[in-house]
Structure formats: structure tokens, C-alpha cells
C-alpha positions as CSV (number, residue, x, y, z in Angstrom):
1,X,179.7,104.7,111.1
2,X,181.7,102.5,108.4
3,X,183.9,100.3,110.4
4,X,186.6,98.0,109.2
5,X,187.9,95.0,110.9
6,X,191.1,93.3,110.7
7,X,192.3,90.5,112.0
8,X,196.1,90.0,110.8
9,X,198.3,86.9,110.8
10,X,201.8,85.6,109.9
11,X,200.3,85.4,106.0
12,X,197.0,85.9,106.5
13,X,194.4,88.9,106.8
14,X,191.0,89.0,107.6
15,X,188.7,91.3,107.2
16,X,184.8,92.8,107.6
17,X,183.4,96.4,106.8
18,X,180.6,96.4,109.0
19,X,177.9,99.0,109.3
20,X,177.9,100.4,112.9
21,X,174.2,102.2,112.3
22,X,172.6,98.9,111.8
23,X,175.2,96.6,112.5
24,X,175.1,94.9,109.1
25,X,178.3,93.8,107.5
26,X,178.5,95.4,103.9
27,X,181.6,93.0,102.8
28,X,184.1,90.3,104.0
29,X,186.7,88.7,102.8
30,X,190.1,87.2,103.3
31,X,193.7,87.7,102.0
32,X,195.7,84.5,102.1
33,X,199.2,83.0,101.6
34,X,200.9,86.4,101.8
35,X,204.2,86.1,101.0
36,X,204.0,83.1,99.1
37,X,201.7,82.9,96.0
38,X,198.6,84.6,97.0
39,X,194.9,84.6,97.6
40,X,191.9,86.8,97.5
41,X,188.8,85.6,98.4
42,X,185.7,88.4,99.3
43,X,181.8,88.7,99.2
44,X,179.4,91.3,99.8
45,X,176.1,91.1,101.2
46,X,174.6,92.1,97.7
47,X,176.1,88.3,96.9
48,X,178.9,89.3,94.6
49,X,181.7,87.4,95.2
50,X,185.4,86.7,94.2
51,X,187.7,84.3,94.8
52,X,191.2,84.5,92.8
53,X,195.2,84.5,92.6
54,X,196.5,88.1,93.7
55,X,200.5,88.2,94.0
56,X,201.0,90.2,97.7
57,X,204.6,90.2,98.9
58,X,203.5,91.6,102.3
59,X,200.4,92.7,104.4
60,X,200.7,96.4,102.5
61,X,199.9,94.9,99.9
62,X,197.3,93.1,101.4
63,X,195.5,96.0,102.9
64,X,195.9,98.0,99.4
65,X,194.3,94.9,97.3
66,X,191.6,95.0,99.7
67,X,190.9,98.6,99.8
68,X,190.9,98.7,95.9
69,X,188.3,96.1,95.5
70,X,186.0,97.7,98.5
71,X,186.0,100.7,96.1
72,X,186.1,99.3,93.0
73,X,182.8,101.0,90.8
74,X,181.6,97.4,89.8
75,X,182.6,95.1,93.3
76,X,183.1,97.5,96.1
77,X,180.6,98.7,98.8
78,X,182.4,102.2,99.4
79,X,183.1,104.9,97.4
80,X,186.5,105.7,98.1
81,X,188.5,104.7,101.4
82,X,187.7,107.8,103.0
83,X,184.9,106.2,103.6
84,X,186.2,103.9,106.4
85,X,185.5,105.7,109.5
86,X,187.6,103.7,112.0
87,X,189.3,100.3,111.3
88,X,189.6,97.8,114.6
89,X,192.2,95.7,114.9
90,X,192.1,92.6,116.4
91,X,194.9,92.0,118.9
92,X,195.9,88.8,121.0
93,X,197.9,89.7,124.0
94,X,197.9,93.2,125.7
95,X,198.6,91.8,128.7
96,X,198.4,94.2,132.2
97,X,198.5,97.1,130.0
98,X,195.3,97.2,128.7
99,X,191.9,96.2,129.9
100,X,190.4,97.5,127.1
101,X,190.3,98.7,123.6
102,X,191.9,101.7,123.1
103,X,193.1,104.2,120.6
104,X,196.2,102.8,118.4
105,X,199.2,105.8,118.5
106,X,202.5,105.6,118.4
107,X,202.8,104.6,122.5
108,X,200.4,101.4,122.0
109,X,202.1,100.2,119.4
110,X,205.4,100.0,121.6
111,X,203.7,98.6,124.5
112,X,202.2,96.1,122.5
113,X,205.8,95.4,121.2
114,X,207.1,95.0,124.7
115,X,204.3,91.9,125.1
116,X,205.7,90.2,121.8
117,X,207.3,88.3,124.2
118,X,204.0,86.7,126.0
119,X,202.7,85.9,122.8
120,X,205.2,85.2,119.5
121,X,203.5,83.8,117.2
122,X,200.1,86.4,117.2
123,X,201.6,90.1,118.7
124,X,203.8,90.5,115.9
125,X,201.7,89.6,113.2
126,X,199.1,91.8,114.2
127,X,201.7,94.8,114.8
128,X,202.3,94.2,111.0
129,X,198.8,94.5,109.9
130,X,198.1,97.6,111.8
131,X,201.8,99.2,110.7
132,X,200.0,98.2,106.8
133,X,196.8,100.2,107.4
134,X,199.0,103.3,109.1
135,X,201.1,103.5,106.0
136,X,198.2,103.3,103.4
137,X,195.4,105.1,106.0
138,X,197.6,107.4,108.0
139,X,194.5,109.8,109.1
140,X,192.1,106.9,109.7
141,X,191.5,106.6,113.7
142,X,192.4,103.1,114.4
143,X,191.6,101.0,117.5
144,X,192.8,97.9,119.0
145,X,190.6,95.4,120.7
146,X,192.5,93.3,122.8
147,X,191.2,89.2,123.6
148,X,192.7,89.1,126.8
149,X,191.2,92.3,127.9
150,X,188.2,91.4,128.9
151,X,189.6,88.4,131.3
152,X,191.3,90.9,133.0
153,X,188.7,91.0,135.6
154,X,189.9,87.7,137.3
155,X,191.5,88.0,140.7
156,X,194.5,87.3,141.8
157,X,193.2,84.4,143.1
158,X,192.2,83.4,139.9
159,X,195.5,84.5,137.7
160,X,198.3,83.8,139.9
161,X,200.1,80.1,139.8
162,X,201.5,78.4,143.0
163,X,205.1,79.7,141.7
164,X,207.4,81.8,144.0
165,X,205.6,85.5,143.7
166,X,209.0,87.1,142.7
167,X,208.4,85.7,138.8
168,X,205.2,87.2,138.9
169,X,206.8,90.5,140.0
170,X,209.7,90.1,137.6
171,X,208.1,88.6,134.3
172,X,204.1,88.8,135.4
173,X,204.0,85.1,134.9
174,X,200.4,84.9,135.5
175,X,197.2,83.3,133.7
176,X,195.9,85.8,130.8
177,X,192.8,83.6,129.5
178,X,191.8,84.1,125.8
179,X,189.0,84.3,123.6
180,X,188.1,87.2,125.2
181,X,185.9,88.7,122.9
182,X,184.0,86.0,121.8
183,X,183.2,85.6,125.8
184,X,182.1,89.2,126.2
185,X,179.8,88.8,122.8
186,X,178.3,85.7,123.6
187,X,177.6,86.1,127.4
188,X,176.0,89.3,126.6
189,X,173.9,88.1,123.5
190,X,172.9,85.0,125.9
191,X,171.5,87.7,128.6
192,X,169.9,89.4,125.6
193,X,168.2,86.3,124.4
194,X,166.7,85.4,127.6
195,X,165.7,88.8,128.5
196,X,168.4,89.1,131.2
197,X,169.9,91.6,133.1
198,X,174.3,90.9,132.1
199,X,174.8,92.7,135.1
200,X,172.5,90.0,137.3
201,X,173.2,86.8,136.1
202,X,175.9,84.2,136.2
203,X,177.4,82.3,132.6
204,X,179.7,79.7,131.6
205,X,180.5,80.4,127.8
206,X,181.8,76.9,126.3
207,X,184.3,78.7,123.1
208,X,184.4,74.8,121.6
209,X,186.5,75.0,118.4
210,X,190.3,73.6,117.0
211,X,190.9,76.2,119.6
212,X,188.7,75.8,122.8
213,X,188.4,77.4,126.5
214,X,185.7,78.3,129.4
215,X,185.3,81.6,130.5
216,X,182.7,82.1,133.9
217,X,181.3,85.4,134.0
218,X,179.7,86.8,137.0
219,X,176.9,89.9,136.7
220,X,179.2,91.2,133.5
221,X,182.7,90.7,134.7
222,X,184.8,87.4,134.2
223,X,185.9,85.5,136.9
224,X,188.2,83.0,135.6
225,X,189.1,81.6,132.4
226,X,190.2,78.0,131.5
227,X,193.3,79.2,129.3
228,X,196.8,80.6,131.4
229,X,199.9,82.4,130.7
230,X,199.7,80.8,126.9
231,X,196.5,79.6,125.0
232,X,197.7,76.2,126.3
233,X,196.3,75.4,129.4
234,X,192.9,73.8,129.9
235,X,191.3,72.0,127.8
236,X,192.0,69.1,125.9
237,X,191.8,70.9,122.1
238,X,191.8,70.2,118.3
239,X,196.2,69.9,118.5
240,X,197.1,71.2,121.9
241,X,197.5,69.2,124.7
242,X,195.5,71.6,127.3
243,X,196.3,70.7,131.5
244,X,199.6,68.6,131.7
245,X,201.5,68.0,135.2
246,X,204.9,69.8,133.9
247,X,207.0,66.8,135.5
248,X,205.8,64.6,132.8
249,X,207.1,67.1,130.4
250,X,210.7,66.7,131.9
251,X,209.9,62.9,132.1
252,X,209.1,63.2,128.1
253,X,212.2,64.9,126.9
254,X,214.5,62.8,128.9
255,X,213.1,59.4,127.5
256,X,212.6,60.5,123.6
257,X,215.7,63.4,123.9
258,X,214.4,66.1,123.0
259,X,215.0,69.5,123.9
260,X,212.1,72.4,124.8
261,X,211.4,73.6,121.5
262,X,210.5,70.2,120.2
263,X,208.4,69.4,123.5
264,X,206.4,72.7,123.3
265,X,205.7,72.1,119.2
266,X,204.0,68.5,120.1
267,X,201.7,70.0,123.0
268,X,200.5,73.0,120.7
269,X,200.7,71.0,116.9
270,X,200.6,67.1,117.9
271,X,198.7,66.7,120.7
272,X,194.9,67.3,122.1
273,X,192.4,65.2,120.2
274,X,194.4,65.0,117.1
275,X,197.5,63.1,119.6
276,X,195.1,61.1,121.1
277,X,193.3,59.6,118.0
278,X,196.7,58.7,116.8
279,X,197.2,61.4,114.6
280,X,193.5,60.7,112.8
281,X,191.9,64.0,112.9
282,X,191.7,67.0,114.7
283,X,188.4,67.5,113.0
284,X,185.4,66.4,115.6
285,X,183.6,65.8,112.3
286,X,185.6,63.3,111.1
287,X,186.2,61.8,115.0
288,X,182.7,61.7,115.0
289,X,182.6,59.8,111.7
290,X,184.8,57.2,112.8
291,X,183.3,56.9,116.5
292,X,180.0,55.5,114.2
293,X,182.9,53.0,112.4
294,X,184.1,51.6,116.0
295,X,187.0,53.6,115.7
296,X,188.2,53.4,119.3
297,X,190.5,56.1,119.7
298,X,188.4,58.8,118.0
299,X,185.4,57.8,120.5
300,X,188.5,58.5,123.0
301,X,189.3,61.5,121.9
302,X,186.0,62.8,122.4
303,X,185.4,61.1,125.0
304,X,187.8,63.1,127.1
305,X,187.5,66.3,125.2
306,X,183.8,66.5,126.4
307,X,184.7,64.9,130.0
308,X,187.4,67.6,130.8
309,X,184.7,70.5,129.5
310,X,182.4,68.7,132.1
311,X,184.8,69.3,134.7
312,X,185.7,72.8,134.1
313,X,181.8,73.9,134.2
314,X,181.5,71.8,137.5
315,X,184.3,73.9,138.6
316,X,183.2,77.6,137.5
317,X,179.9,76.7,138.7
318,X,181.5,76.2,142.3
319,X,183.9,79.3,141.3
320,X,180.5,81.5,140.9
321,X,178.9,80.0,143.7
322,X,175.7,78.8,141.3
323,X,175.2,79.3,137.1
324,X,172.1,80.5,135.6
325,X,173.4,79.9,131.8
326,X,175.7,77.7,130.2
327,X,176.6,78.7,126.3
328,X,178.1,76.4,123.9
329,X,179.6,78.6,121.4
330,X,182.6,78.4,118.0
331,X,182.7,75.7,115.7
332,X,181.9,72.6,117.9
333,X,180.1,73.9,120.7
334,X,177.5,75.3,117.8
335,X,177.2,72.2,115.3
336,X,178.1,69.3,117.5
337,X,175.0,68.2,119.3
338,X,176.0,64.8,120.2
339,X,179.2,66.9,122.0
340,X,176.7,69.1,124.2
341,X,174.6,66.2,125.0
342,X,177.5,63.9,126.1
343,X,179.0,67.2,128.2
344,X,175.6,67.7,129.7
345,X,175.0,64.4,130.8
346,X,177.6,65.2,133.3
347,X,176.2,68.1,134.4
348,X,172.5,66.6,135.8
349,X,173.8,67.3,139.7
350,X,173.3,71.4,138.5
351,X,169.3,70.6,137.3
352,X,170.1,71.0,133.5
353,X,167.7,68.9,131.7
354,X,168.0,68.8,127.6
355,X,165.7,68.5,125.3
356,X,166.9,66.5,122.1
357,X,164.6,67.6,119.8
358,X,165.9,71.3,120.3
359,X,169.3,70.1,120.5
360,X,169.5,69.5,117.0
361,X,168.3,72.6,116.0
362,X,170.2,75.4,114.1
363,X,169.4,79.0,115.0
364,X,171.9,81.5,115.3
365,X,170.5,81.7,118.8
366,X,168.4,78.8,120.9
367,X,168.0,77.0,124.1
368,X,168.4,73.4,123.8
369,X,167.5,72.8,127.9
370,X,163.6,72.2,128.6
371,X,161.2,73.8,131.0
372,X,162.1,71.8,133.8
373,X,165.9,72.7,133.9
374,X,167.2,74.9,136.8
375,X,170.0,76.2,134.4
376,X,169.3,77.5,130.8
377,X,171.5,75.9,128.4
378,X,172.0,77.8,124.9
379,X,174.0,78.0,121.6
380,X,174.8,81.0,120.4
381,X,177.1,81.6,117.5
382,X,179.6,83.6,117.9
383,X,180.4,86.6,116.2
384,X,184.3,88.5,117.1
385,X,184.2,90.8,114.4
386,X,181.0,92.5,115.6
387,X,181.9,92.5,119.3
388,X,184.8,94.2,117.6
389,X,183.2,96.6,115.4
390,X,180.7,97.7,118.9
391,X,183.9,98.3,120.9
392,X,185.2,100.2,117.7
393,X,182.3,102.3,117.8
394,X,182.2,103.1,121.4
395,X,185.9,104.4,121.4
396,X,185.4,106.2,118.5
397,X,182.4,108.0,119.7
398,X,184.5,108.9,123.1
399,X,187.7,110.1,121.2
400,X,185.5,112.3,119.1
């Protein structure tokens, strides 16, 4: 089965033709600055590769440049678009309507427009994508893989705030988590790699990126999930501000007069490590680069990015009642080894023990704990677009 995968944005589009059979992805590419001026940049695994100026007014044209070149004679991997099996769209927010992927028609696409609301800035960029691919594709089965669904597990215990119960009954004001499916792929591929049982063992999967949360995972089902109603909560991240007592946030707008809008644009694009650092980086290369040069406030920054990851492991190991693996996973959590070690010296109460010499290593999979630890401590790279393209597949073979 040829599967394609999309990930649409404001003025961007992301994409992989992956290989269901063998799981192999045949191409991958990226269309940026829609709208604007324009970019095309793709590869194949044969190693040919492009990178160049394409005008695209809008994500139809988008999806039609990308189509052309995967069936171009000399550059493509398909023959003609018929080709494509399925195509799996990646989709932020489905809140209680869907805990799990499911078949795009016209009914999903409204209820997914009725959660624009929970989440503005991703639900209606993605509607837009899929609305290209049904107006160029219209009788290629599409699917929607939703990263909230697989949080949708938690508890009530776990999702509901201390707020009167009426807003949850009225608005379902509520914690969502995110990152969803890099959770379910990496807590699965960690069970594989240690020859586990998913539905016996107990994970917290570290998603450490510009974006970051913790997800705990008990025998294959999440139990709670560091982000809330909004990507927002928990962590301290690249730009947003993660756990802040909301009285401050009145406190803050009175003193510098500013009115919501402005507060919530510095706690998603001024604040986290980047705020903290004085507006140095949000990069935890470059904070790492300057700790070495006695900067003080990027050795802050990281300082309390790896503290409050500390804390929420202590807490999901208490949630779960006991942890067998902890995963660092994304963009930090798999290349910043000084980052896991500072995290895990924290965590020596749980048994962990890490050995340095495996720390630095590089796999796409490996265990950086030693033999003595009581919990196994991995990194395992992530990979959304072929958790996508597996959930694609399984649909698929159902609806058929």
C-alpha cells in the first residue's frame, strides 16, 4: 500500500510517500512559504534531490506541484497519482470527538471545524490541506490521524482542572495533551526494543524539542500528559512559558498594560528558555554553547528546563504507581546528552543509573542506563509520519 502523508500548516506542507509493505519511505519533501514567494524542497531515497523557487498561491497548488514531481518520468517514485493508495493527514485537535483516526468525509470535516475553536492556529490549516487533496484527489480514501487522540485515555481525574464543572459541561474546558502520536510511536518502539510486552509495562516518553511535553503510558494506554487545554501547559519550552499560576498573568497585564492578546503572544513566542536567557536563543544548542562561555542565563535556562522535566517524571512515576522505561525522544531529548544526564541525575531515588559512554551514542534506538539500573532509560527517535502511515494502513484495511 502507497501511503501519503501530510502534514499542512498556515504556509507550509509537509509531506512523505511511505511504503506500507515494508514501511520504507519512497520520497519526502516540503512545500514552503505558500502564499508568499515559494519553496520546493524534496528527496527520494534513490538520493535525487531538489530544492528550488516554485510560485504556489495556496495549498492546491501545493498539493498539485507535489503530485507532479512524485510522477515526474525523471524525479518521481510513482507512476501517476493513482498510485497513492490513501493519503493521512495529520491533524492537531479532534478533541472528545475522536479517539482515533478515522475516515475523512464530509461529517469529519465539520466536526473538526467545530474544534477550530480549541486550536486556531493548527485546525484550520490542516482543514485546508485536506480540502487541497479532496479537490485534486477526490476518489483517494483519506484519513485523519488525530495527536490528541491517543491521550484520550486519561481520566477524568487526569483531564479535568479544579474549575466549576459547569465550563467543562458547557465548553469541555479540559486538559487535551499533545504529541500524541509521537507518544504512541515511541512507547511502542521502546517495548519493541527491549523485547516488551506494550500491554505490560509502564513508560514515560520525554517529547524534548522547541516544542516539548511528557506523556506516562500504562500497559498501552496513556495516563496523563504534561500539556492541557492548549499546547501550553507544562513544561518550560523552546518560546512558551509552560506552568504559570494565572494570577501572575493578571498581575503582568496590569503592571506593563497590556491586554490578553499581548499576554498570551509572550507566553507562547517570548517566553520558555528563549524569555529566560534574555531573548538569546531558543536553540539548546546555542544555550549550550554559551553555558561553556559562562553565559549565566543560558546555564539558567537549562537549568530549569531539565529541573521541571525532572519533576514531571517524578510525578508520572507516582501517577503509574512505578516506571519500567523512561524515553527521551524529538530534537533535544535525542541529541542533547548533557540534557538527559542533568535530568537523570534527579531521578537516582527511581534506581536509574547512566552510563556516559552510551549516553553519547547515536543510534536511532539505544539504552543509555547500565546493568545495574532498576529503570531502563532509552532514546529513541521519533518518527510521526510512520506512526501515521501504520494508522493509515490499518483504517484503510478495515474500510476496505
Amino acid at each position: 500500500m502507497t501511503i501519503l502523508v501530510i502534514n499542512s500548516g498556515s504556509s507550509s506542507l509537509k509531506f512523505q510517500v511511505i511504503d506500507s509493505e515494508n514501511e520504507e519511505v519512497l520520497a519526502k519533501g516540503v512545500c514552503e512559504r505558500i502564499g508568499i514567494d515559494g519553496r520546493f524542497t524534496y528527496r527520494t531515497r534513490t538520493g535525487i534531490s531538489l530544492k528550488e523557487a516554485v510560485p504556489m498561491k495556496n495549498h492546491t497548488q501545493a498539493v498539485h506541484t507535489l503530485l507532479d514531481t512524485l510522477a515526474d518520468p525523471e524525479k518521481g517514485v510513482i507512476k501517476d497519482f493513482r498510485e497513492i493508495d490513501v493519503i493521512g493527514h495529520r491533524l492537531v485537535h479532534g478533541g472528545e470527538k475522536f479517539t482515533g483516526s478515522v475516515v475523512i468525509t464530509d461529517e469529519v470535516t465539520q466536526a473538526m471545524t467545530e474544534c477550530n475553536d480549541l486550536a486556531p492556529l493548527h485546525n484550520p490549516a490542516n482543514l485546508v490541506g485536506v480540502e487541497a487533496c479532496r479537490k485534486l484527489m477526490p476518489d483517494t480514501l483519506m484519513v485523519g490521524v488525530f495527536d490528541t487522540a491517543f491521550n484520550q485515555t486519561m481520566e477524568p481525574k487526569a483531564f479535568l482542572y479544579g474549575l466549576p464543572y459547569r465550563y467543562y459541561e458547557r465548553h469541555r474546558i479540559r486538559r487535551y495533551g499533545f504529541h500524541g502520536i509521537s507518544h504512541k510511536y515511541v512507547s511502542r518502539r521502546a517495548a519493541e526494543f527491549m523485547g516488551q510486552d506494550p500491554g505490560r509495562v509502564k513508560t514515560i516518553v520525554c517529547h524534548l524539542g522547541n516544542g516539548a511535553s511528557i506523556c506516562a503510558v500504562k500497559y498501552g494506554q496513556v495516563v496523563d500528559n504534561s500539556m492541557g487545554f492548549t499546547p501550553l501547559e507544562g513544561l518550560v519550552m523552546g518560546t512558551r512559558c509552560g506552568d504559570v499560576d494565572p494570577g501572575a498573568l493578571e498581575f503582568l497585564a496590569k503592571k506593563e498594560n497590556l491586554d490578553f492578546a499581548q499576554v498570551l503572544d509572550i507566553l507562547n513566542q517570548e517566553s520558555g528558555v528563549l524569555g529566560i536567557s534574555r531573548n538569546f536563543s531558543s536553540d539548546f544548542r546555542e544555550l549550550k554553547d554559551a553555558e561553556i562561555k559562562y553565559n549565566d542565563q543560558a546555564a539558567l535556562a537549562r537549568e530549569i528546563f531539565a529541573y521541571r522535566v525532572a519533576k514531571y517524571v517524578g510525578s508520572y512515576a507516582a501517577a503509574m504507581n512505578g516506571v519500567d522505561n523512561i524515553v527521551f525522544t524529538a530534537g533535544v531529548g535525542e541529541n542533547d546528552s548533557d540534557i538527559r544526564m542533568e535530568i537523570c541525575s534527579y531521578l537516582e531515588y527511581l534506581g536509574i543509573t547512566i552510563d556516559e559512554v552510551k549516553n553519547r551514542d547515536e543510534a536511532e534506538a539505544f539504552r543509555i542506563s547500565d546493568g545495574m539500573s532498576r529503570v531502563n532509560v532509552l532514546v529513541i527517535k521519533t518518527n510521526e509520519e510512520l506512526e501515521i502511515a501504520r494508522e493509515v494502513a490499518e483504517v484503510a484495511r478495515m474500510y476496505h
